[in-house]
Structure formats: structure tokens, C-alpha cells
C-alpha positions as a Markdown table, in Angstrom:
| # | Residue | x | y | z |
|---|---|---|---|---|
| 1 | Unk | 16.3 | 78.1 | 211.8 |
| 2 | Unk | 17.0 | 78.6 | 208.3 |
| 3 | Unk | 19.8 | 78.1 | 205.4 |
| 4 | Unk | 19.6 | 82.0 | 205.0 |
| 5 | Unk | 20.6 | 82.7 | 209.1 |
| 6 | Unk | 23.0 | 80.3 | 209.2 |
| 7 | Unk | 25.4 | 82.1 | 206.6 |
| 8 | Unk | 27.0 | 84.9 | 208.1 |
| 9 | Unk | 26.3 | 88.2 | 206.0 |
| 10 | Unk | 23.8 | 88.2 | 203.3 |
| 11 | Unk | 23.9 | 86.1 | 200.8 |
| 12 | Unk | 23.6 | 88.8 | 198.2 |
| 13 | Unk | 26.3 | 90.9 | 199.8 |
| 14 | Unk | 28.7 | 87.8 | 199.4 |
| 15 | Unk | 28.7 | 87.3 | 195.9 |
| 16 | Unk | 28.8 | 91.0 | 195.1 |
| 17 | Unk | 31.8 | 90.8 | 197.0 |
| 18 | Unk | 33.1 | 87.7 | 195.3 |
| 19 | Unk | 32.5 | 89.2 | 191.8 |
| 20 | Unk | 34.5 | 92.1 | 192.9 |
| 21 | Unk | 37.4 | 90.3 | 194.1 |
| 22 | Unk | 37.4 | 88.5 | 190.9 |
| 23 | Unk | 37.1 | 91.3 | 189.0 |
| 24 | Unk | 39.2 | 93.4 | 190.3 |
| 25 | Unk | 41.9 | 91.7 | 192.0 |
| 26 | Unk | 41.9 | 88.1 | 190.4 |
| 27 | Unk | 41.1 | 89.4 | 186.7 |
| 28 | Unk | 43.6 | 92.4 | 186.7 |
| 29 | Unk | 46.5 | 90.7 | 187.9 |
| 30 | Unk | 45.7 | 87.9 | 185.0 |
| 31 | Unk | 45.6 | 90.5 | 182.3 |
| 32 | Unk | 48.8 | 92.0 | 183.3 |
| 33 | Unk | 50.6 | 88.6 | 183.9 |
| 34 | Unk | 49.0 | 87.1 | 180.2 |
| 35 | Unk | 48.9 | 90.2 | 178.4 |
| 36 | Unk | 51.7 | 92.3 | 179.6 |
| 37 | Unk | 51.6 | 95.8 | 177.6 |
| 38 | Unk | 49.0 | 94.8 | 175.4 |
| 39 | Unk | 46.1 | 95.7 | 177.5 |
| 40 | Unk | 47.3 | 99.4 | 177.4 |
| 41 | Unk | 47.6 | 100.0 | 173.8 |
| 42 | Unk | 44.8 | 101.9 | 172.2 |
| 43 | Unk | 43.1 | 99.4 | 170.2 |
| 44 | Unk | 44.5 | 96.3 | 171.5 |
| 45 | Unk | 42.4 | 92.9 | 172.5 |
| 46 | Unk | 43.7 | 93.1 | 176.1 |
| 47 | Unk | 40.2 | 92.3 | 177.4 |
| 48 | Unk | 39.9 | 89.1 | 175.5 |
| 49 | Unk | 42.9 | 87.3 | 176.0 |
| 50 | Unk | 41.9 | 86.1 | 179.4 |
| 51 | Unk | 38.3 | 86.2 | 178.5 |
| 52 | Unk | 38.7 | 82.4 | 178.5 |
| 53 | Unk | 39.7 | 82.4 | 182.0 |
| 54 | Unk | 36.7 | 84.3 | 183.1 |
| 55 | Unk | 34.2 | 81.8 | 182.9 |
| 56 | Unk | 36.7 | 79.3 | 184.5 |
| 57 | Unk | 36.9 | 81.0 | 187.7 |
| 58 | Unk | 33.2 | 82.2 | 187.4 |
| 59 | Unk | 32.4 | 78.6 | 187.9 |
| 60 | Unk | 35.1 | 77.3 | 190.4 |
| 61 | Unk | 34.5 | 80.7 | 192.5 |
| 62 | Unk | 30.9 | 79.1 | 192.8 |
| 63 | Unk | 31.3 | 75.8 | 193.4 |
| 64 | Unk | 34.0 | 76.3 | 195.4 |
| 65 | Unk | 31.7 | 78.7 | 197.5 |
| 66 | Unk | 28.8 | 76.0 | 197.4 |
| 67 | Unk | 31.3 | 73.5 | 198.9 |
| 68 | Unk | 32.0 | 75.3 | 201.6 |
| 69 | Unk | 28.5 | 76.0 | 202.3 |
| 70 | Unk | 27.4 | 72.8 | 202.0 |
| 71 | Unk | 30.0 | 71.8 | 204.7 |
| 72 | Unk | 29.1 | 74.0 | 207.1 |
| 73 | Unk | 25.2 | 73.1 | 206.7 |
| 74 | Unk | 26.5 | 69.4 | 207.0 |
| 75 | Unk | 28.5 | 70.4 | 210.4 |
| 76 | Unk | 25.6 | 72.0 | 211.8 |
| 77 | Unk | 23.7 | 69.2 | 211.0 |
| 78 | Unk | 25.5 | 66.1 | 212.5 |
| 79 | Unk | 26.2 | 68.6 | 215.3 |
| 80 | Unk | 30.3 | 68.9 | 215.3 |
């Protein structure tokens, strides 16, 4: 058995969908909490003022993915 066929789905389809919640959903909902109106003017910087967030939850969405991972390899593992 391998890492790969434990994880149900492939792991490529995953974090396609990941990045698409994030983007779409997560991302979205920031601009228009942070940047109100400003991300509809013409012109505007809405796009960069939660730039700074992206890379935030780029990183947590990952290791926060890795952890669970991890701890279902571990649980397979030691067999609970």
C-alpha cells in the first residue's frame, strides 16, 4: 500500500480544489470585508489590499492540510 492510495481522491485534484476555495470563496469575501467599494472602482488597488493575506492562508491551507494527512498516515499506522 502506498501514501498515494491511502488519500481519498487524487492528490492533484485536492489542491486544485483547495486553491479554488481559496480563491474564490475565502479571497472574495476578504476583499469585500477589507476593501469594501474599493475593489470596484476602475483603477482602484482592490487586488492588493489583501494581497498580504494571500500568502498567509497559502501557507496555513498547506500545512494545515499536511497535518491532517500526517494524522491519518499516523492512525493507519499504529492501527486505531
Amino acid at each position: 500500500m502506498t501514501y498515494l492510495s491511502v488519500i481519498p481522491g487524487n492528490i492533484t485534484d485536492i489542491s486544485s480544489l483547495l486553491l479554488q476555495w481559496l480563491e474564490n470563496k475565502v479571497l472574495v469575501w476578504l476583499k469585500l470585508v477589507y476593501c469594501g467599494n474599493r475593489g470596484n472602482q476602475v483603477g482602484s488597488q482592490g487586488d492588493t489590499c489583501i494581497e498580504g493575506f494571500k500568502g498567509r492562508l497559502l501557507h496555513f491551507l498547506w500545512e494545515t492540510y499536511a497535518r491532517v494527512q500526517i494524522g491519518q498516515l499516523f492512525n493507519i499506522i499504529i492501527g486505531i
